[in-house]
N, C-alpha and C positions, 0 to 999 in steps of 0.2 A: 504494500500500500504506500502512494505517495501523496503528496502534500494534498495532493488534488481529493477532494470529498468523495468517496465511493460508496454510495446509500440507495437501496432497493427498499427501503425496510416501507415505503408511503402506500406501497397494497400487495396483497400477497402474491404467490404463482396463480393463483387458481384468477384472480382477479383479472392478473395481465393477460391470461391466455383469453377472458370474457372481453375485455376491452379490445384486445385484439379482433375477437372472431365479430366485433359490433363495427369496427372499422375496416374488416374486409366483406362483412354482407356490405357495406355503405357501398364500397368500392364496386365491388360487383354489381347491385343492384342500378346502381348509377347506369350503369352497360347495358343494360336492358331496356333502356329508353330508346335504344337505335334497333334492340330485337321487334319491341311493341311497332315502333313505327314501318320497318321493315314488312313486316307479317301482313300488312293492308295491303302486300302486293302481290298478286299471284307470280307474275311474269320475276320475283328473284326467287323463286323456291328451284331447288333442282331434286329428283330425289327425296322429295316431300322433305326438304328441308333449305333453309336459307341458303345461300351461296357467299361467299365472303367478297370482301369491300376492296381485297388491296390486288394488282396484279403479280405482286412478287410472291405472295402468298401461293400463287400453282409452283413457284418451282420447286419449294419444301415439300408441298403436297404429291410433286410429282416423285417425288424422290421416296414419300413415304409407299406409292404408290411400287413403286418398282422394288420398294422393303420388302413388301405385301406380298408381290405378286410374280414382278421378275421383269414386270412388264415397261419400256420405254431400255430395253437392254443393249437397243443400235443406236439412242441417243449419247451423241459422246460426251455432252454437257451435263446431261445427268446425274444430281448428286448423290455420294455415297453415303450409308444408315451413319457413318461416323465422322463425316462430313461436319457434320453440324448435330448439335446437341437437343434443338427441336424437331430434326426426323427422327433422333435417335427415339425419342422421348413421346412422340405422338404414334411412330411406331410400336411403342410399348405399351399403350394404353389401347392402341385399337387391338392387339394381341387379348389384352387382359380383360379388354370391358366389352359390351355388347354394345356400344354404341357403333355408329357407323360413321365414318371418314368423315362425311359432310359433319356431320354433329359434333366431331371431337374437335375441327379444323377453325370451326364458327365459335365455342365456348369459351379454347384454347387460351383465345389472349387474355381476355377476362379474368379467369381462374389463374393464370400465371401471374401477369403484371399486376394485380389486385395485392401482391403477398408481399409491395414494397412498404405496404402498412405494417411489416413485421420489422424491418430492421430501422425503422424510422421512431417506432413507439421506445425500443431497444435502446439507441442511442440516449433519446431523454430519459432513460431510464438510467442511466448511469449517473448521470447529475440528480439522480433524484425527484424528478418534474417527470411522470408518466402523462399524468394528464395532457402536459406540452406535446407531448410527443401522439397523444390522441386525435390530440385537435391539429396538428400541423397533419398527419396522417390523413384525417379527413381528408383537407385541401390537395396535399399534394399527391395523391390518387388519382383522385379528377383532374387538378388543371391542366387548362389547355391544351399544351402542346402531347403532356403524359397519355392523357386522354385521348387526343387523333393516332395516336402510334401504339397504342393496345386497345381500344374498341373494340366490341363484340364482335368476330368478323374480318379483324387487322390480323391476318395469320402472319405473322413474320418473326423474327428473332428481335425486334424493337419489344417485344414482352419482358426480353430480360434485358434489355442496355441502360435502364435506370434504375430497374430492381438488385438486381445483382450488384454493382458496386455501391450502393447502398451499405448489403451485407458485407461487402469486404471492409466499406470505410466503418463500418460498427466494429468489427473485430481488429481493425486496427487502433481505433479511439480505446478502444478497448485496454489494448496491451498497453497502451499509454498510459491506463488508470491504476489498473491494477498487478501493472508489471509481472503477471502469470504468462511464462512461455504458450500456453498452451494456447492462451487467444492468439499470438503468430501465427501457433499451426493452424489454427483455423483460418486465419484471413491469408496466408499461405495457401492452402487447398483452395480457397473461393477464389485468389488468384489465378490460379491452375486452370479450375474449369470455368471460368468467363469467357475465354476466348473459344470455347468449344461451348457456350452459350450461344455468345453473341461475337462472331468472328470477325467485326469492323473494331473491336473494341479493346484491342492491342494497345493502342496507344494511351488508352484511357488507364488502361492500368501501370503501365510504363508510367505514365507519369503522377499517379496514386503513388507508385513503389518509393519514387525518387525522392517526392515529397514527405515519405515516411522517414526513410535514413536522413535528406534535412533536417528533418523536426527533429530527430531521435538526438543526433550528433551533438543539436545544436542547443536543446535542452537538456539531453537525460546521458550525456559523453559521458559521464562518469557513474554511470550503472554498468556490473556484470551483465546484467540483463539484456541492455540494449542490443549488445553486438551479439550477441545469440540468435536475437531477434529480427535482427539483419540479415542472417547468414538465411533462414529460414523464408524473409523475403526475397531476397535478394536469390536465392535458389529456385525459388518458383519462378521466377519471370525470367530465369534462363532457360532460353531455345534447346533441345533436348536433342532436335535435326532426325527424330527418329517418326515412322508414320502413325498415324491413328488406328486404331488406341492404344499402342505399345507407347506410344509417349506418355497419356495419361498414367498409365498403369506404372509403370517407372520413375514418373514423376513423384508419385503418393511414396512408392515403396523409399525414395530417394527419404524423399520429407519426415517419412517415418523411423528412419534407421538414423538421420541427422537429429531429427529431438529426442530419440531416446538415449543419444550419445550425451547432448547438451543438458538433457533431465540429468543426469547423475551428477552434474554440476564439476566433474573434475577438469576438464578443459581449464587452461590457465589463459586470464583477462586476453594479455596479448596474443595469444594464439586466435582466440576469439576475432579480437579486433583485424587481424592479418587476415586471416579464411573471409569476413565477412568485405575488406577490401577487395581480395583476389575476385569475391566471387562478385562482386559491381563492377569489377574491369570486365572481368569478361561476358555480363550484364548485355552492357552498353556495348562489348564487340560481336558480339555473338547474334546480338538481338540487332545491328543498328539502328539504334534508337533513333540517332540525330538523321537516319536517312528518311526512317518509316515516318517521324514526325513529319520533315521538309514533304514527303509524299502525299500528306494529307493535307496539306495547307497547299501546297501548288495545284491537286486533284481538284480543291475546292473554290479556287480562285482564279482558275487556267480560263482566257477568256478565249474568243475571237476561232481562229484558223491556228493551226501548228504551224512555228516560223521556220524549222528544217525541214528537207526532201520534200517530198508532196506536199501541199497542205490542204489537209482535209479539213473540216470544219470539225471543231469542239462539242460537242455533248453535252457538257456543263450547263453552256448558257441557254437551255432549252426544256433543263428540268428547271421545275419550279421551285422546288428543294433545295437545290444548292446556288441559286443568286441570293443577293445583297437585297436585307430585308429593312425598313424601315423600324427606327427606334417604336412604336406604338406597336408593331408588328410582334416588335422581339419580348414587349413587355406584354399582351396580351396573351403569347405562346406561354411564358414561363409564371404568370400570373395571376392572368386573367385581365387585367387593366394596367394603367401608365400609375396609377398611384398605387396600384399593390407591386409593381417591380422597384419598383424605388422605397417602399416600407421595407420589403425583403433587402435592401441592401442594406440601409440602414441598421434593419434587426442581426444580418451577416455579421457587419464591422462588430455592430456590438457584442453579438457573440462568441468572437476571436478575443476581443476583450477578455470576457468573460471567462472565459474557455480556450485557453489558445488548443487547444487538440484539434478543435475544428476548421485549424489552418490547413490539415490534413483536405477536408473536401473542398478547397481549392482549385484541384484541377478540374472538379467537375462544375466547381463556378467558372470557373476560366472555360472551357469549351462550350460553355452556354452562352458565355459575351462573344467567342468567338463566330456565331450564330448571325451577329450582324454584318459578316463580312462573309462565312462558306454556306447561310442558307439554314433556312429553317428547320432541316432534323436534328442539330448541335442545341437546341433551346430543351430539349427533353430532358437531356442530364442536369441541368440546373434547377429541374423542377421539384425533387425531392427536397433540396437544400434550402432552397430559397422559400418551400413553405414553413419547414422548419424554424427559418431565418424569420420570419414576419411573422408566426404564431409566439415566436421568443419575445419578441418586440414587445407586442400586446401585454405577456407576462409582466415583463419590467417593468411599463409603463402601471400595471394595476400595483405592485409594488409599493404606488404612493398612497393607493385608497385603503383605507385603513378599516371598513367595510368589507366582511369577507363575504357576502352576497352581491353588494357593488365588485367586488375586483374579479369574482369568475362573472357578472353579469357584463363586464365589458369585454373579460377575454371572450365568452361566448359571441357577442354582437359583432366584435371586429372580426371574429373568424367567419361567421353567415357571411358577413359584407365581404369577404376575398371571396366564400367560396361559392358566394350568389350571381357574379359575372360568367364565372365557370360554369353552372350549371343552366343558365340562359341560352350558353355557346351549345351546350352538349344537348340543349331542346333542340335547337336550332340548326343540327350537325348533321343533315339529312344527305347522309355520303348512300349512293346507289350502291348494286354489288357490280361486280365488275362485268361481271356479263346479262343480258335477260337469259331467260329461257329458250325462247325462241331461236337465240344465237349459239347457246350450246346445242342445241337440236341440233343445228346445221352442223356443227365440229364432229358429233355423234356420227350422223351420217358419214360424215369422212371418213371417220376410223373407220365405219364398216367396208370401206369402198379401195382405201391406201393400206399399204402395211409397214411395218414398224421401221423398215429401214427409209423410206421415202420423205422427200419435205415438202413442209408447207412455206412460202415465202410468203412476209407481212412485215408490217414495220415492227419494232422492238418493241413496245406498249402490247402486243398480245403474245409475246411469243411461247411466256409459259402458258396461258390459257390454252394454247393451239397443242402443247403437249399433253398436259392434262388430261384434253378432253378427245383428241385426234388421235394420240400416238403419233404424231411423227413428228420429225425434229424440223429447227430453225436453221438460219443464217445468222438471226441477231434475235437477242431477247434482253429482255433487263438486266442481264449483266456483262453480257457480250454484245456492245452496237458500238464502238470506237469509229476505226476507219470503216467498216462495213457495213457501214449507215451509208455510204455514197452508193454502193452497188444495190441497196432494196430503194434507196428513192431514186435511184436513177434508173429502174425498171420503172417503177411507180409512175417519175413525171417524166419519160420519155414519149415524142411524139412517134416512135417508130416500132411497132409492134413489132419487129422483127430483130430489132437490136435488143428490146426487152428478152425475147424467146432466147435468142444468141447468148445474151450477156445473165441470164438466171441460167443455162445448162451449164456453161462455163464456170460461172462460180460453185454452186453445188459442186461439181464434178473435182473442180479443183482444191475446194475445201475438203474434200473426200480422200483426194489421192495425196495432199500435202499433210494428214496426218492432223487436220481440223486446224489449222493455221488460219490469220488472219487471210483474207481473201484477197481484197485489196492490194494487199502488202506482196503478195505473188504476184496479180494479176498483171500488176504493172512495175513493176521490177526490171529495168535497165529498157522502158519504155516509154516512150511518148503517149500517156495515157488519153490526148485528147485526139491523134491521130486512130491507136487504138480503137477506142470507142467509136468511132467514126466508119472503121472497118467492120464492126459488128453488124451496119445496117445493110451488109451485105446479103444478099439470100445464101451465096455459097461461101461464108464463113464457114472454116473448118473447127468442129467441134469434138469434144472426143466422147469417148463411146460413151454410152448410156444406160447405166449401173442400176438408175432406183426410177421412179416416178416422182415428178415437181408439181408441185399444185400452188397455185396461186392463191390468198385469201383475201378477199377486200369486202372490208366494214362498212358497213352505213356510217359507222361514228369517226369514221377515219375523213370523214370528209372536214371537222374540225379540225383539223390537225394538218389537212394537206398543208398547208402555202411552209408548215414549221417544217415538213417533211421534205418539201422541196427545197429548202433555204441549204440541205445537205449535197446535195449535187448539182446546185447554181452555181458553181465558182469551178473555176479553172485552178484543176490541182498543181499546175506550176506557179501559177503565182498566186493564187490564195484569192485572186479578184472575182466579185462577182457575175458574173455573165451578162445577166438581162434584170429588169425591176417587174419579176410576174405581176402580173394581178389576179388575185383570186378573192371573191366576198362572199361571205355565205349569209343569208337575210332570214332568219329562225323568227322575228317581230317586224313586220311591217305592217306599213295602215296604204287599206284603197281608198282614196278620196277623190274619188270619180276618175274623171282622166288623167289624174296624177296618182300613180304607185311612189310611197315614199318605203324603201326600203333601210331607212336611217344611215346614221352617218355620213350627212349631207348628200346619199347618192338618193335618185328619183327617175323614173320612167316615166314617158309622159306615152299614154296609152292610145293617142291618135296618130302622133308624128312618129313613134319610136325613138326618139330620144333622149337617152340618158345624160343623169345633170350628174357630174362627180364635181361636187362643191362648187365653183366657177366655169367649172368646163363640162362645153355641153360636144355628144358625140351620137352619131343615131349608129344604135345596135346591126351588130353583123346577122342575128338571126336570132330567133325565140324558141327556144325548144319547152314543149309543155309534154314532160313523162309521170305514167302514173299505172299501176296495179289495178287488174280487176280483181273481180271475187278467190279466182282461182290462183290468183297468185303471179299472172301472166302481166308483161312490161306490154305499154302500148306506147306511140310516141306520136306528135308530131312537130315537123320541124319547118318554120316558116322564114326563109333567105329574107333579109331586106336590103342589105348594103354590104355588098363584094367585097369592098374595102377598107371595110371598119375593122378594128381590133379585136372587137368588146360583143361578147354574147352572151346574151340572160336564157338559163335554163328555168322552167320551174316544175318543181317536185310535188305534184298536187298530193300524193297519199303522205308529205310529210310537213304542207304548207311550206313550204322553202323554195326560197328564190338561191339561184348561185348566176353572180356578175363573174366573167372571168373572162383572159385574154382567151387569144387563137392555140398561144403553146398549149396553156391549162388546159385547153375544151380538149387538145387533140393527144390528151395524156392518156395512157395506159387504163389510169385509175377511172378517171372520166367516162372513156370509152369503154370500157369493160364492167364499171361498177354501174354507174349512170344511165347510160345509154346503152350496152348489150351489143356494141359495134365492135365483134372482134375478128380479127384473121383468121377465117375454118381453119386454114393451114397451118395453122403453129398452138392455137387453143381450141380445148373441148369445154364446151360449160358442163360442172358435173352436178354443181349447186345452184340454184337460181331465185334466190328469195329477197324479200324486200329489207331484209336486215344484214346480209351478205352473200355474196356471192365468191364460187371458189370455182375457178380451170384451171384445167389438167392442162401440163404443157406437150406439144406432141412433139417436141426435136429431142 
């Protein structure tokens, strides 16, 4: 025991484990606000059960899926049961429980992320304040950001990247109190398996560990204890280089043969202090810290086109996640409002005050500010701290009231008022599932019609749903679309269906035969990739042989997204410039007022003349195409020329009220013409799917 107060005795075990189990139904109950309103929709049930909300979510599922079954065995992306710690783990449970896939996958986040009300209550439990740590629990379950990234539905490993080092910074505040080795070894193991938790989350602990040996060195140098303590962190977060799960299992067995050496206490100080140096040198070498960190921050801040060899266009700037968020933005994620991120700082400083041990959760304050510069999934790990941090606040402040019904009557009212912004957001968080019904129907179909070694090409936003639900694999999916986002949008918004056909067999074929290598990165290698391309629109391009079947998938909802999907293959891979200034607009609200169509955003149709106003410039339309579905499901069209030599031509989509403005290239795109319109080459495409929510052809080269 050190200077530091170490007192449980304010309610019993039986007590804490009640408080606990009342702050994780909160938690959980709270996630059922998205089940209730979900339920009112037939079209997301699959399987007489919900369908989940996030895309990255099929690739875990897919992976449990091949645990299960065996099945997606020719996908090469396919992850393995020890891959990651939530196939391992939801593999285990659909093994042991009668629930079914859909059911475990939709629950999952809920029931996992919910249990960060356990090392939160923990922590204020060490100081003696349970209640503090009940009521910061409440809040930081729910808010904001915590809340969009485990949601009823959110299948992703973001269930444990604030829960889990929660538990590690508890056993490490821990060992700081009460100087028992034994809390190391536990915050040692929870270091171990966070990364086999949550696999982005290397650095988070890296720099947990570092922030540990500071504190230790620089307060408690002159404890036996500390360098024990060291050696025991300082051990887990070294790289072991060996593969899963012989690392885990080597890890423990290491950890355990190392504290039972340091339990017996004979090791002499300096011996200690030497082993727990050696083992942070080779820490930091082993692990390269300073590379993995620089990697994260360049991944998350990389803007524009890549300035060597080719330059392909960036990634980054096109999720929504990882750009630059506005201050109200980053205090709403981590708080719920501008005046509860700024109470949470406050209550922070003061708590370091207070408490310096909880300079330790520093790094996970620091990667939540850093939030305003690599995007809004970094706001999540500061969400734990900073309710803690502003529920502490409230305490001190009651501190003055001398009134022990006035001073929990304020701490209770400021904490409703944090946690009443949150739960406004979370009525109001009406996130769909990632697919309807309707649209898994059609992927269903496919898998009955392709087999498991064959692909489907789509942009990377579906790729794991298309495994999922298809069996067959991608070109690009949510964690593979780098360079090889130019070769699916440059099928997509090509005007030449035959350099489409040319340029999807070649790549498949070449991803296939290079051992699943970037595509891109072969295809054009010691070439002139715009001559290239340009060869493709050959009829007798030479191709090589033809190993699987390619099927093409194009979304109805893909039509959001075209102009971002073409913004990837508009630019000239030698010099990074953009080509041409498409134009494409999609009209989901407009108003008819008589012989003016105002499709907003200053554009307007005037329905006599055919002339479109784009803000000050007025141009009469090249042609009107009006397509729509009958009962059976069958495209009609008609299409009315007005002027040969205009740009600019309005479709409109009666079975979905949508008007689409767009140039000659856009109209005569791939996507357009094959999704849209149903104008495709017999010769190179078969339609094999034909429905109002997607359509999929079989490529015949």
């Amino acid at each position: 025991m050190n200077k530091y107060e170490y007192s449980s005795k304010q309610v019993s075990t039986s007590q804490l484990v009640g408080l606990m189990l009342i702050a994780y139904i909160f938690s959980f109950a709270i996630r059922l606000i998205w089940v209730q309103w979900a339920s009112g929709y037939p079209e997301f049930f699959w399987n007489n059960q919900l369908m989940i909300n996030t895309n990255d979510g099929y690739f875990f599922a897919s992976g449990v899926q091949h645990a299960l079954s065996g099945i997606h065995a020719d996908n090469p992306r396919i992850p393995d049961i020890w891959g990651y710690g939530l196939i391992f783990f939801t593999t285990l449970i659909a093994k042991m429980t009668p629930f079914s896939l859909e059911t475990i996958i939709l629950y999952m986040p809920a029931v996992i992320s919910s249990l960060v009300v356990v090392p939160i209550i923990l922590i204020a439990r060490l100081y003696g304040e349970t209640l503090w740590g009940v009521f910061a629990a409440l809040l930081g379950s729910i808010a904001w950001s915590y809340y969009n990234r485990t949601m009823t539905g959110y299948y992703d490993t973001d269930m444990f990247s604030a829960m889990a080092p929660m538990f590690i910074l508890y056993f490490l505040m821990k060992s700081t109190i009460d100087f028992n080795l034994r809390s190391a070894l536990y915050a040692a193991i929870a270091i171990v398996l966070y990364p086999f938790l949550y696999d982005q989350g290397l650095a988070i602990v890296y720099a947990m560990g570092i922030m540990y040996g500071v504190y230790m060195l620089w307060f408690h140098r002159d404890e036996k204890t500390t360098y024990a303590s060291l050696i025991l962190i300082f051990l887990a977060m070294l790289p072991l280089g060996l593969d899963k799960p012989l690392t885990y299992v080597v890890h423990f067995l290491l950890l355990g043969v190392v504290y039972f050496i340091l339990k017996q206490g004979k090791v002499q100080e300096k011996s200690l202090m030497i082993t727990s140096l050696v083992l942070f040198v080779l820490f930091l070498w082993l692990g390269n810290v300073a590379g993995l960190i620089w990697h994260k921050i360049f991944t998350y801040t990389i803007k524009g086109t890549q300035e060597s060899g080719l330059h392909f266009y960036a990634v980054n700037q096109t999720v929504r996640e990882a750009g630059q968020i506005p201050f109200s933005v980053f205090a709403n994620r981590i708080s719920g409002s501008t005046v509860g991120v700024l109470i949470a700082l406050i209550g922070y400083i003061v708590l370091v005050i207070r408490h310096r041990a909880f300079i330790l959760a520093l790094p996970l304050v620091g990667i939540g500010i850093f939030a305003l510069w690599g995007g809004l999934r970094f706001t999540v790990y500061a969400v734990p701290v900073a309710a803690m941090s502003a529920v502490y606040l409230f305490f001190v402040i009651s501190e003055f009231i001398e009134d022990k019904k006035l001073r929990y009557a304020l701490i209770v009212l400021a904490t409703i008022a944090m946690i009443y912004p949150n739960i406004i957001h979370i009525i109001d968080y009406k996130v769909p599932t990632v697919f309807t019904k309707a649209e898994v129907e059609n992927l269903v179909k496919l898998d009955k019609m392709a087999s498991g070694k064959d692909y489907t090409l789509s942009w990377w936003d579906y790729g794991y749903p298309i495994w999922y639900y298809s069996d067959t694999s991608t070109l690009i999916d949510g964690g593979k679309h780098d360079n090889d986002n130019f070769i699916i949008s440059k099928i997509l918004t090509t005007d030449s269906q035959i350099q489409a056909a040319n340029l999807a067999r070649l790549a498949v074929e070449t991803y296939v035969d290079t051992n699943y290598s970037v595509v891109a990165n072969t295809l054009f290698k010691n070439k002139n990739p715009n001559v290239y391309l340009e060869q493709m629109k050959n009829q007798d391009f030479k191709l090589p042989s033809k190993s699987r079947d390619i099927y093409l998938y194009l979304p109805e909802r893909m039509l959001n997204i075209f102009p971002t999907i073409a913004v990837f293959s508009n630019l000239d891979l030698l010099t990074g410039k953009q080509l041409r200034q498409p134009f494409f607009y999609v009209a989901q609200r407009f108003t008819d007022q008589g012989n003016i169509l105002n499709l907003g955003n200053g554009i307007t149709l005037d329905k006599t003349t055919s002339i479109l106003s784009l803000g000050t410039q007025k141009t009469p339309i090249r042609r009107f195409v009006n397509v729509g579905y009958d009962k059976a499901g069958k495209l009609s069209k008609t299409v009315q020329n007005i002027n040969p030599n205009s740009p600019i031509s309005v479709i409109y989509m009666r079975n979905y009220n949508m008007f689409i403005v767009l140039d000659e290239q856009m109209y005569n795109s791939l996507y357009i013409q094959l999704f849209v319109l149903e104008n495709y080459d017999k010769n190179l495409f078969e339609p094999v799917i034909l429905s109002p929510y997607a359509k999929v052809y079989k490529l015949k080269r």
